[in-house]
C-alpha positions as YAML, in Angstrom:
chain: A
units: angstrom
residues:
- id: 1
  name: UNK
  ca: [0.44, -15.51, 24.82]
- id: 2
  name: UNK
  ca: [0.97, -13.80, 21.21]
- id: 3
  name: UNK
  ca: [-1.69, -12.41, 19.46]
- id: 4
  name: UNK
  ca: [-1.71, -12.79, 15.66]
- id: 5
  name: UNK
  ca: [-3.16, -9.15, 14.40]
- id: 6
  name: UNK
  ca: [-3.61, -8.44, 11.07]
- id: 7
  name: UNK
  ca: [-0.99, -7.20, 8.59]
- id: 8
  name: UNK
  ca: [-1.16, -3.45, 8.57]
- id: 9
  name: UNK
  ca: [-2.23, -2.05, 5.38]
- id: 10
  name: UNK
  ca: [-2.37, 2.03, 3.80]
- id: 11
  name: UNK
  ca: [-4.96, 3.15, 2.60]
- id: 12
  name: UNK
  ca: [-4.07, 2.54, -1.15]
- id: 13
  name: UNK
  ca: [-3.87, -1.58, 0.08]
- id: 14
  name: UNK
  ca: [-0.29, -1.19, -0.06]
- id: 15
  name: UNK
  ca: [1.55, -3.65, 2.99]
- id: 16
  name: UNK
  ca: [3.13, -1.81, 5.90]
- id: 17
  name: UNK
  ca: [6.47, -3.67, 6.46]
- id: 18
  name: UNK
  ca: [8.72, -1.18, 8.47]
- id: 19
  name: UNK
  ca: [9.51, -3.72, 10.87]
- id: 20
  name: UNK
  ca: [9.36, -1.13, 13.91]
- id: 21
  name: UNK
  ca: [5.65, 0.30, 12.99]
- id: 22
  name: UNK
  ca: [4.01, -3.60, 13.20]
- id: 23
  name: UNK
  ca: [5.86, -3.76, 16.19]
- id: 24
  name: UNK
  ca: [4.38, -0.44, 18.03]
- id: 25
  name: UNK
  ca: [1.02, -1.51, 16.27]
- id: 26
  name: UNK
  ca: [1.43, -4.89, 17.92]
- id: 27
  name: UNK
  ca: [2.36, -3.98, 21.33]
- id: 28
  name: UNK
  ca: [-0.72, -0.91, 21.33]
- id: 29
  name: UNK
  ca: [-3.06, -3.70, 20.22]
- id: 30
  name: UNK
  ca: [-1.91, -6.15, 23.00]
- id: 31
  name: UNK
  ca: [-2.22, -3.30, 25.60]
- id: 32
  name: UNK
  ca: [-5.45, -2.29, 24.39]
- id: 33
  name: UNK
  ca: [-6.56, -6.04, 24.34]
- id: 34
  name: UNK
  ca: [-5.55, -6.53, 28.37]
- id: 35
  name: UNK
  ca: [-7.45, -2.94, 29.22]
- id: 36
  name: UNK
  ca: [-10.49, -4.31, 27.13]
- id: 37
  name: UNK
  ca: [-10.26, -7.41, 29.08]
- id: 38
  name: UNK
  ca: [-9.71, -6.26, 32.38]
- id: 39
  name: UNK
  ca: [-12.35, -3.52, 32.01]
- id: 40
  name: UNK
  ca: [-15.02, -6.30, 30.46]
- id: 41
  name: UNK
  ca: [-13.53, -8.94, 33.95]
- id: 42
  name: UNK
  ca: [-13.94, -5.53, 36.26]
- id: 43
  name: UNK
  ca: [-17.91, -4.75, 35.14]
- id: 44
  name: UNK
  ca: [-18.69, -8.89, 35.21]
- id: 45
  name: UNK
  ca: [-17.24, -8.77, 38.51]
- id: 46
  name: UNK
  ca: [-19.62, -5.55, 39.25]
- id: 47
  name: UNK
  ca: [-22.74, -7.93, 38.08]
- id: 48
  name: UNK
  ca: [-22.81, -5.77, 35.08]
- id: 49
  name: UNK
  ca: [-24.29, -7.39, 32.13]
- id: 50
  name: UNK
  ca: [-21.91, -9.03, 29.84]
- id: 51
  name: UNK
  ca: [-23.55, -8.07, 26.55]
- id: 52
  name: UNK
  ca: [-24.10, -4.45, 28.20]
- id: 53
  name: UNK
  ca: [-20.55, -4.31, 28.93]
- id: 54
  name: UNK
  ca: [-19.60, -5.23, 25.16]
- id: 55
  name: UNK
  ca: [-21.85, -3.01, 23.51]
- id: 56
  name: UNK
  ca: [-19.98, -0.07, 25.52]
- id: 57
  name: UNK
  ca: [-16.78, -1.37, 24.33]
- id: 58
  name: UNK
  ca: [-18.15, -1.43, 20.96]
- id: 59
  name: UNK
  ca: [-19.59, 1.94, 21.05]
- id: 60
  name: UNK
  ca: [-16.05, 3.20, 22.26]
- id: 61
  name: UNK
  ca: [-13.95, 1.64, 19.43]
- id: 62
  name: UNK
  ca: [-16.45, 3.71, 17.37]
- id: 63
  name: UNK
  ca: [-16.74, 6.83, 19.28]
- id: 64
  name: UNK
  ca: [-12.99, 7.03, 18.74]
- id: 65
  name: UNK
  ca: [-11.81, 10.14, 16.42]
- id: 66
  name: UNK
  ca: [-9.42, 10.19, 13.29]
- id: 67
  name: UNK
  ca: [-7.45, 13.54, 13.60]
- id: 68
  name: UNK
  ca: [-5.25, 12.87, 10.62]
- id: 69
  name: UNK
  ca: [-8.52, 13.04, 8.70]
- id: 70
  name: UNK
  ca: [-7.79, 13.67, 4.77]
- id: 71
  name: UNK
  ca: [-10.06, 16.78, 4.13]
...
């Protein structure tokens, strides 16, 4: 199955087209999809709640760090 992800924009809005950076962002994205999904299949299979289990996802996605951070 292909997943349609966004088009990758800068930070100035500009388009990123380099054909090989939307391909490693694609192929991260439909890694990190399967993980998500597997983890979130694992903790329903553990009788953990479902919106439990999402909320931790969530609160991972946002616990996550940017080190290139513009000062």
């Amino acid at each position: 199955m292909t997943n349609e992800w966004p088009k990758w924009v800068r930070d100035d809005g500009s388009v990123v087209s380099c054909t090989e950076k939307v391909k490693v962002m694609s192929e991260n994205f439909d890694e990190l999809k399967q993980i998500a999904q597997d983890a979130l299949e694992d903790g329903l299979l553990m009788e953990v709640s479902e919106e439990q289990m999402r909320k931790a996802l969530y609160a991972l996605v946002d616990s996550l760090v940017n080190p290139y951070q513009k000062p």
